[in-house]
DRENLUM-223768 format. One record per atom (N, C-alpha, C): residue in one letter; x, y, z negated. Coordinates in steps of 0.1 Angstrom, whole numbers, plus 2048, in hexadecimal, padded with zeros to 3 digits. Layout:
// residues N
aXYZ;...
END
This chain:
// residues 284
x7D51DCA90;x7CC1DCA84;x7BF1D5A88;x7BD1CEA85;x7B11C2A82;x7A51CDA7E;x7981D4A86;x78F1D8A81;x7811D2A85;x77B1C8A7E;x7731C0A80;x7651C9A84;x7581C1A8D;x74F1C2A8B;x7411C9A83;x7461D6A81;x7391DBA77;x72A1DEA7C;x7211D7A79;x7141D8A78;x70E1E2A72;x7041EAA77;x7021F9A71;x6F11F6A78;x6EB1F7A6A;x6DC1F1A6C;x6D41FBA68;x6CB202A72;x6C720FA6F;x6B720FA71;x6AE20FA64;x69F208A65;x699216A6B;x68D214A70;x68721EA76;x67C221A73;x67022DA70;x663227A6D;x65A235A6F;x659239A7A;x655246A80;x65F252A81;x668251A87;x678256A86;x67925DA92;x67125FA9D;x673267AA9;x67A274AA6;x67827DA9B;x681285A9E;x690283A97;x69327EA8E;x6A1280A87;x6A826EA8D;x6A1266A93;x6A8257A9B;x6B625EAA2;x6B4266AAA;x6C0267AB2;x6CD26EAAC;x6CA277AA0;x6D527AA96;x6DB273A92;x6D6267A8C;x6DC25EA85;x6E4256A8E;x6DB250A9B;x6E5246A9C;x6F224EAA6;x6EE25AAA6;x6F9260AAB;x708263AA1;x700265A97;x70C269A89;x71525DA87;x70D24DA8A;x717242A8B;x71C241A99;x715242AA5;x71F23FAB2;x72D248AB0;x72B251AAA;x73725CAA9;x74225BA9D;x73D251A96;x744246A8B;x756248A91;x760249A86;x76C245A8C;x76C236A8A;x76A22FA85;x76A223A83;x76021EA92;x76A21AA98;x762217AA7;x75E20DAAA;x7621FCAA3;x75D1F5AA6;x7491F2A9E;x7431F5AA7;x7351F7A9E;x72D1F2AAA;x7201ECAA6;x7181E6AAA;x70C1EAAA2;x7031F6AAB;x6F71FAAA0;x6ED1F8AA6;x6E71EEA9B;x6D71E9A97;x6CB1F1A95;x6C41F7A9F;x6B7201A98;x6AF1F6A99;x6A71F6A8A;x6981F0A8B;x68D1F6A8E;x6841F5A90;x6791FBA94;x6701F5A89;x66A1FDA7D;x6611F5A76;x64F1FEA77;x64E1F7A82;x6401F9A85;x63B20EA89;x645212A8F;x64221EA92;x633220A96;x63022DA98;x627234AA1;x62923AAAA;x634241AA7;x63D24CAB2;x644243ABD;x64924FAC0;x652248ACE;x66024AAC6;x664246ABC;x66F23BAB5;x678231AC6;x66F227AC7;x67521EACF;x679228AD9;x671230AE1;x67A238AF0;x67D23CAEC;x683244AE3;x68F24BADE;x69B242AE0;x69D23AADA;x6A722DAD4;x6B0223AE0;x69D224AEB;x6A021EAF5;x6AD225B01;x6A9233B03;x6B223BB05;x6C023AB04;x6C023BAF4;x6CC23CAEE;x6D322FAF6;x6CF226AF5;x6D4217AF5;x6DB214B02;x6CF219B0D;x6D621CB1B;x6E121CB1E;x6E7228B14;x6F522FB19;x6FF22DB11;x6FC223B04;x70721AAFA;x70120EAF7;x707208AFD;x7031F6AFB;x7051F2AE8;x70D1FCAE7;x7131F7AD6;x7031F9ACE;x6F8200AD1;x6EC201ACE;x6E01F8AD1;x6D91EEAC8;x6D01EAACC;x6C41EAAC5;x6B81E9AC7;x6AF1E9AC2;x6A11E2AC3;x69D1E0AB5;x6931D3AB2;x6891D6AAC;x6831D2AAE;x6761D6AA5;x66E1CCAA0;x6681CCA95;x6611C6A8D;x6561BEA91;x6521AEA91;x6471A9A97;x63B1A8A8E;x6401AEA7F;x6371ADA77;x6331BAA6F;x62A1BBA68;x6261C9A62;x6251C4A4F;x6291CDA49;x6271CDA36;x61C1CDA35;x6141C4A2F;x6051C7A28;x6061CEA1F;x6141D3A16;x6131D8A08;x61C1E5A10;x61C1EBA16;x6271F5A1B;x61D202A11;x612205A11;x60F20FA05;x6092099FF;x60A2149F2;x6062109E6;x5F82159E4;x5F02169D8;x5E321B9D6;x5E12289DA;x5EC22F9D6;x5EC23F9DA;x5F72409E2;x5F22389F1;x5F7240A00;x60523EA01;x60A23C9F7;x62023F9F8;x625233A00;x62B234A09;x63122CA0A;x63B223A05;x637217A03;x6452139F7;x64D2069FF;x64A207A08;x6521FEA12;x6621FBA14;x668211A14;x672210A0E;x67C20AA1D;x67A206A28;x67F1FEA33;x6851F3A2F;x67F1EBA24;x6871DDA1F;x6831D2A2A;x67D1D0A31;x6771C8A3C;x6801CBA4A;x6801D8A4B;x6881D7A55;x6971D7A56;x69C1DAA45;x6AE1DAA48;x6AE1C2A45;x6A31BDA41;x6A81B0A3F;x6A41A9A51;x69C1B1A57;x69A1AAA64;x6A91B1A6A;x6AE1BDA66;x6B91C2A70;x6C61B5A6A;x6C21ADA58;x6D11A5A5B;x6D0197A64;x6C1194A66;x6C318CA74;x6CA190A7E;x6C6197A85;x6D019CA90;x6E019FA8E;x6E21A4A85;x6F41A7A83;x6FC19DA8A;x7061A3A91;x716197A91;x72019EA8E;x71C1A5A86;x7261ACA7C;x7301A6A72;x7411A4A70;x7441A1A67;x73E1AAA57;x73D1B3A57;x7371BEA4F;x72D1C7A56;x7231CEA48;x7161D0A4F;x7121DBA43;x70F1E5A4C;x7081F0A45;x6F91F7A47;x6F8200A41;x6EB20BA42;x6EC217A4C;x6E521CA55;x6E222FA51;x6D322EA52;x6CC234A4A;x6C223BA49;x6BD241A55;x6AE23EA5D;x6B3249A68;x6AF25AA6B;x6AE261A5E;x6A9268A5B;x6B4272A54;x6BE26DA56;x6CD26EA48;x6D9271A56;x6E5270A53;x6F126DA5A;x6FD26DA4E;x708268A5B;x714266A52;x71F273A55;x729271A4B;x735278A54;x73E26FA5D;x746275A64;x746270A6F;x755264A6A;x758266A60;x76225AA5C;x761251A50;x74F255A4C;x74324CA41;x74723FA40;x747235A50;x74D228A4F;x75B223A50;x76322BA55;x76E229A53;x776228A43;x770231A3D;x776237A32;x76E22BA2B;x761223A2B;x75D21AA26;x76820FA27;x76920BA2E;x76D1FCA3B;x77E200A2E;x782207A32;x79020AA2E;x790207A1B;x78620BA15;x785208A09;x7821FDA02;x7791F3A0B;x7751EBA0D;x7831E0A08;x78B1E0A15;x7961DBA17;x7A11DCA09;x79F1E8A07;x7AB1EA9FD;x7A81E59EF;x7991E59EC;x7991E09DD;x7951D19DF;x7941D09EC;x7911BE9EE;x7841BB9E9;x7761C89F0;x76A1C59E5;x7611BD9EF;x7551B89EE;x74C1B29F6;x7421BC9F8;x7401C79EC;x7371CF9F1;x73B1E09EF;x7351E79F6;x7391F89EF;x7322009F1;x7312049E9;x7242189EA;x72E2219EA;x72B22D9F0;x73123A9F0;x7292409E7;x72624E9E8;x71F2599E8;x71A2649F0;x70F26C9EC;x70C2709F8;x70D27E9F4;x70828AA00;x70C2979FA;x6FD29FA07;x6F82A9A06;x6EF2AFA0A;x6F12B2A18;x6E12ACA23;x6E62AEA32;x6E82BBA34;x6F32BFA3D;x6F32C7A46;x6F82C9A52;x6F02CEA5C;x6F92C7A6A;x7032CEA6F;x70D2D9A67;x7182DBA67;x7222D0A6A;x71F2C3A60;x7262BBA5A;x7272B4A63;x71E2B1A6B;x7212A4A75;x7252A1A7D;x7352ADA7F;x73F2AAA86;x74E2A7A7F;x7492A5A71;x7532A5A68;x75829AA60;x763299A5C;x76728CA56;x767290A46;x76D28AA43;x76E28CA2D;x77D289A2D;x785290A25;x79428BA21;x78E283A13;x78F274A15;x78E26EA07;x79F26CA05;x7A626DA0A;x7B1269A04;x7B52789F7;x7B527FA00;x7B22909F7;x7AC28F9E9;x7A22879EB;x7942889E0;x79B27E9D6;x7A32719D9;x7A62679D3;x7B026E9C6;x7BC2789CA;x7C327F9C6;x7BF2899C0;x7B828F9BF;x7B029B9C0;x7A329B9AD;x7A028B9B1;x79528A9A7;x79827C99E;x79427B998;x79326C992;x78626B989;x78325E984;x77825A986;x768257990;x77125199D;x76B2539A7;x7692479AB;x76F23D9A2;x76922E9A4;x76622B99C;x75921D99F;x752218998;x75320A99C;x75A203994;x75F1F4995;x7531E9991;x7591DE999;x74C1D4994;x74B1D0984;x7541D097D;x7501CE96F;x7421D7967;x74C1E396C;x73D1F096A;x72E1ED973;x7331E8978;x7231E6982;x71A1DC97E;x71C1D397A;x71C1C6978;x7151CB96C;x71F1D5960;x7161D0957;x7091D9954;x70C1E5961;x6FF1ED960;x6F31E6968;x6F31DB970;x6EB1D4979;x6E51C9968;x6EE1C6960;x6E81BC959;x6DC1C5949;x6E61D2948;x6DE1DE941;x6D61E1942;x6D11E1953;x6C41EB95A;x6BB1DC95E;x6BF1D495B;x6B11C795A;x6A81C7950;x69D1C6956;x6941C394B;x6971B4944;x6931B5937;x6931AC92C;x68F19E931;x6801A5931;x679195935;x681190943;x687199951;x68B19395D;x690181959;x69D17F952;x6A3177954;x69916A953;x68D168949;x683160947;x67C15C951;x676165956;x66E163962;x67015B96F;x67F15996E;x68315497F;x67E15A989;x67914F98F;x67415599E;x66115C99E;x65F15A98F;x65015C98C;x64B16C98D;x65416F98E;x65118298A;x64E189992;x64A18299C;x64018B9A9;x6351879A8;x62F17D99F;x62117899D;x61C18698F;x62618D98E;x61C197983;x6211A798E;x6121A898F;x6101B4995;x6181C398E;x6201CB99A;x6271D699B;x6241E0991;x6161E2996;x6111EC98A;x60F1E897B;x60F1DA97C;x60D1D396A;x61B1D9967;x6291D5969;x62F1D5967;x6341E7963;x62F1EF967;x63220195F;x62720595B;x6221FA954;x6171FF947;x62020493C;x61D20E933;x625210929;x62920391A;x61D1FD91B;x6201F5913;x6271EA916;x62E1E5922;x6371D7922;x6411DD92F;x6441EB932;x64B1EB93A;x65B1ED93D;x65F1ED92E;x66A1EC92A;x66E1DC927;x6651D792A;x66A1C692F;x6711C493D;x6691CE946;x66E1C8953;x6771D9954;x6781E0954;x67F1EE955;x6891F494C;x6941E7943;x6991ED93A;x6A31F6937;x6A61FE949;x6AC208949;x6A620B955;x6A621895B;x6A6222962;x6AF22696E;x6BE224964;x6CD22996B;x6C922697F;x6D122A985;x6D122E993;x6D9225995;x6DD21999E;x6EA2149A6;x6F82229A9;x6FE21E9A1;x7082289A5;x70B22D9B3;x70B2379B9;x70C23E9C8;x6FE23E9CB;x70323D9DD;x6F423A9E3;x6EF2309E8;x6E622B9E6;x6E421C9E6;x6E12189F7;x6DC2229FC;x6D821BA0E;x6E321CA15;x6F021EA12;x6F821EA1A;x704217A16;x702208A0F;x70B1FFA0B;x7161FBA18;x7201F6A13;x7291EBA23;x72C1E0A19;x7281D7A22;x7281CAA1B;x7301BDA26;x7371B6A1D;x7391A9A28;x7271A0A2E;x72919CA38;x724193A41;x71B188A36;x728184A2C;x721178A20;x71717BA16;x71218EA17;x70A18BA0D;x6FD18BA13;x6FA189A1C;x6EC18AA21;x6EB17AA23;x6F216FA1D;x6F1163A1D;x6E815FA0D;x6EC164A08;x6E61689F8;x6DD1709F3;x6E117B9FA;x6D11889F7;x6CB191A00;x6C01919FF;x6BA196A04;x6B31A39FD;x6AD1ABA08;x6A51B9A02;x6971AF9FA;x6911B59F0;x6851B09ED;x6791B99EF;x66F1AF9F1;x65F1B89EE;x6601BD9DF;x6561C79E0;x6531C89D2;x6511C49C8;x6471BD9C7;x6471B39C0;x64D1AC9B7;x6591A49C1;x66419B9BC;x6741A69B7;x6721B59B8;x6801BB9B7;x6811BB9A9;x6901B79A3;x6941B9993;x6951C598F;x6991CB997;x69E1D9999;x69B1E999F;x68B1E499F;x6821F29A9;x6841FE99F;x6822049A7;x67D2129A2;x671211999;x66F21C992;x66921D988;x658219990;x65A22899D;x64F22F9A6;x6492209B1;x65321D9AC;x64C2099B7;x65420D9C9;x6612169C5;x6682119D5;x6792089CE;x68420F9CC;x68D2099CC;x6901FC9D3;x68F1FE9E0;x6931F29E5;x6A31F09E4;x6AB1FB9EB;x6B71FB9EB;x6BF1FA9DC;x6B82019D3;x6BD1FD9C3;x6BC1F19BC;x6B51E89BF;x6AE1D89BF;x6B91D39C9;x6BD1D69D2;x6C91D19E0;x6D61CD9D7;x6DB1DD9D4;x6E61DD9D7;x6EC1D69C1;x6E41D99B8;x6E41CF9AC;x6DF1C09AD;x6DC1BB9B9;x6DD1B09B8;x6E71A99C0;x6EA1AF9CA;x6FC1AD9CC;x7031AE9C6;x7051BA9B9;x70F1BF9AE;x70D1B19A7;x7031AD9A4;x6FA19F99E;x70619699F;x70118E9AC;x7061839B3;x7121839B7;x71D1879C0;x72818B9BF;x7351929B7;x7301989AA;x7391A59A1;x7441A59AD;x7461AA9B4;x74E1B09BE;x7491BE9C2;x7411C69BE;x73E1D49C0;x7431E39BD;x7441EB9C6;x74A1F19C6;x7422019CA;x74120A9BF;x7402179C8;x7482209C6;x74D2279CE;x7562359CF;x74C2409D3;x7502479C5;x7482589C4;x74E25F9CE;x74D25F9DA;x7512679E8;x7462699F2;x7422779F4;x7342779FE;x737278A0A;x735270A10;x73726BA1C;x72C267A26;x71D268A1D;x710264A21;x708272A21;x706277A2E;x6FB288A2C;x6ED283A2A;x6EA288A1D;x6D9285A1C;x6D1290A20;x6C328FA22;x6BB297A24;x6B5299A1A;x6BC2A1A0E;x6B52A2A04;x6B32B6A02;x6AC2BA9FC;x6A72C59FB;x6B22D09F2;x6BB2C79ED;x6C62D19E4;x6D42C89E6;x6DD2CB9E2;x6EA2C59DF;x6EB2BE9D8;x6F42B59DA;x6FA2A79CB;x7002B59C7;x6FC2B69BA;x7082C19B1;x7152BC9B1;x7152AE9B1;x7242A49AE;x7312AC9B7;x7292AE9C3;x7322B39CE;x7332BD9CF;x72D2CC9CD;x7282DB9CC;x72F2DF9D8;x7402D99CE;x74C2E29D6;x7532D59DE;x74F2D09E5;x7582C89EA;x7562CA9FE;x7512D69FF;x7572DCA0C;x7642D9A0F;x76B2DBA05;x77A2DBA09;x77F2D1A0F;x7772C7A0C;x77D2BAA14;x77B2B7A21;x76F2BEA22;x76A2BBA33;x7772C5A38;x7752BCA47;x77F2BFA53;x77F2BCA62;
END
């Protein structure tokens, strides 16, 4: 069995304590052919000797860091809206990945996240794919997911590119198509004033799954890129959405997209995907 090259590009940005989780949750990947990318985007911490460490004792690990810094990384009020868009488009310089993914390094996967991707991938013949994700805990992160279980089990758990496609063309703003390439010459905050901001925001809806942890062929980073703020079709309301601006402009350019409702991505979020409540059963 032919299992190509996966690139697993994991941005960094004051990460000393949760860096080594993560890139542990992917060394531990059943999908073994992997080559993981940490970026370094402008830490403070000791991020880099953490990483460095790691790297020592798996060559499959390397790490890079950033030679430049965001003038716009916050906003007026302090937030960061940087989002790691700088550092996952310097990590697709580096790739020699036939395919190329995300982890968060603050997040982890289950331990058959990319396999179970790579394998889906294959089967619907897509160029791009989201999963879903389900609430961290480090019970989990010796554990795989039965998607084949889930496949039988549930339905409505795909989201084909027709559907995507035409929720990427739904969730544009009006004015976008007009503007071309001009629509980073009108400032962020012009644009969620109440009176014209249903020009550029004419839906809300979410990228179906979870957006930072796409697997993609090698060919779309020939075509797109993460964007600044500025220039994203598809930001968030709050001025981050990088990865939601990403992964609708591949759905865009390609209609080859694909997500499967299967959590296979642990977030560090404060409650549960309800979607999943009961889907203990699957882990194993």
């Amino acid at each position: 069995m032919n299992n190509p090259l996966i690139s697993v590009i994991i941005p960094a940005h004051n990460s000393e304590k949760t860096i080594a989780g993560a890139i542990q949750s992917i060394q531990n990947q059943t999908y073994r052919n992997l080559e993981i990318i940490v970026v370094d985007d402008n830490s403070a911490d000791d991020t880099k000797e953490v990483v460095e460490r790691i790297a020592k004792a798996d060559p499959r690990v390397k790490f890079f860091s950033i030679p430049f810094d965001d003038p716009n990384r916050f906003n007026k009020r302090g937030k960061n809206i940087n989002a790691g868009y700088m550092a996952r488009n310097y990590g697709f310089e580096q790739v020699r990945g036939e395919w190329i993914t995300f982890q968060d390094a603050d997040d982890a996967s289950l331990l058959n996240r990319i396999e179970v991707q790579y394998n889906l991938a294959k089967r619907y013949q897509a160029t791009h794919v989201c999963i879903d994700w389900q609430q961290f805990n480090p019970s989990y992160l010796d554990k795989k997911l039965d998607a084949d279980k889930i496949f039988v089990e549930h339905s409505d758990i795909v989201a084909a590119p027709q559907e995507i496609s035409a929720l990427a063309k739904k969730t544009k703003g009006v004015i976008i198509p007009f503007l071309g390439t001009q629509g980073h010459l009108i400032p962020f905050e012009w644009k969620r004033l109440p009176v014209v901001n249903k020009l550029f925001f004419r839906s809300l809806a979410p990228y179906p799954g979870t957006g930072n942890s796409p697997l993609f062929k090698r060919e779309v980073i020939e075509r797109v890129a993460f964007r600044p703020l500025a220039e994203r079709v598809w930001p968030s309301f709050m001025g981050r959405g990088a990865d939601r601006d990403f992964n609708f402009q591949v759905a865009e350019t390609f209609n080859n997209s694909y997500t499967f409702f299967i959590p296979l991505y642990l977030w560090r979020q404060k409650s549960q995907n309800e979607r999943y409540a009961d889907y203990g059963k699957y882990l194993y």
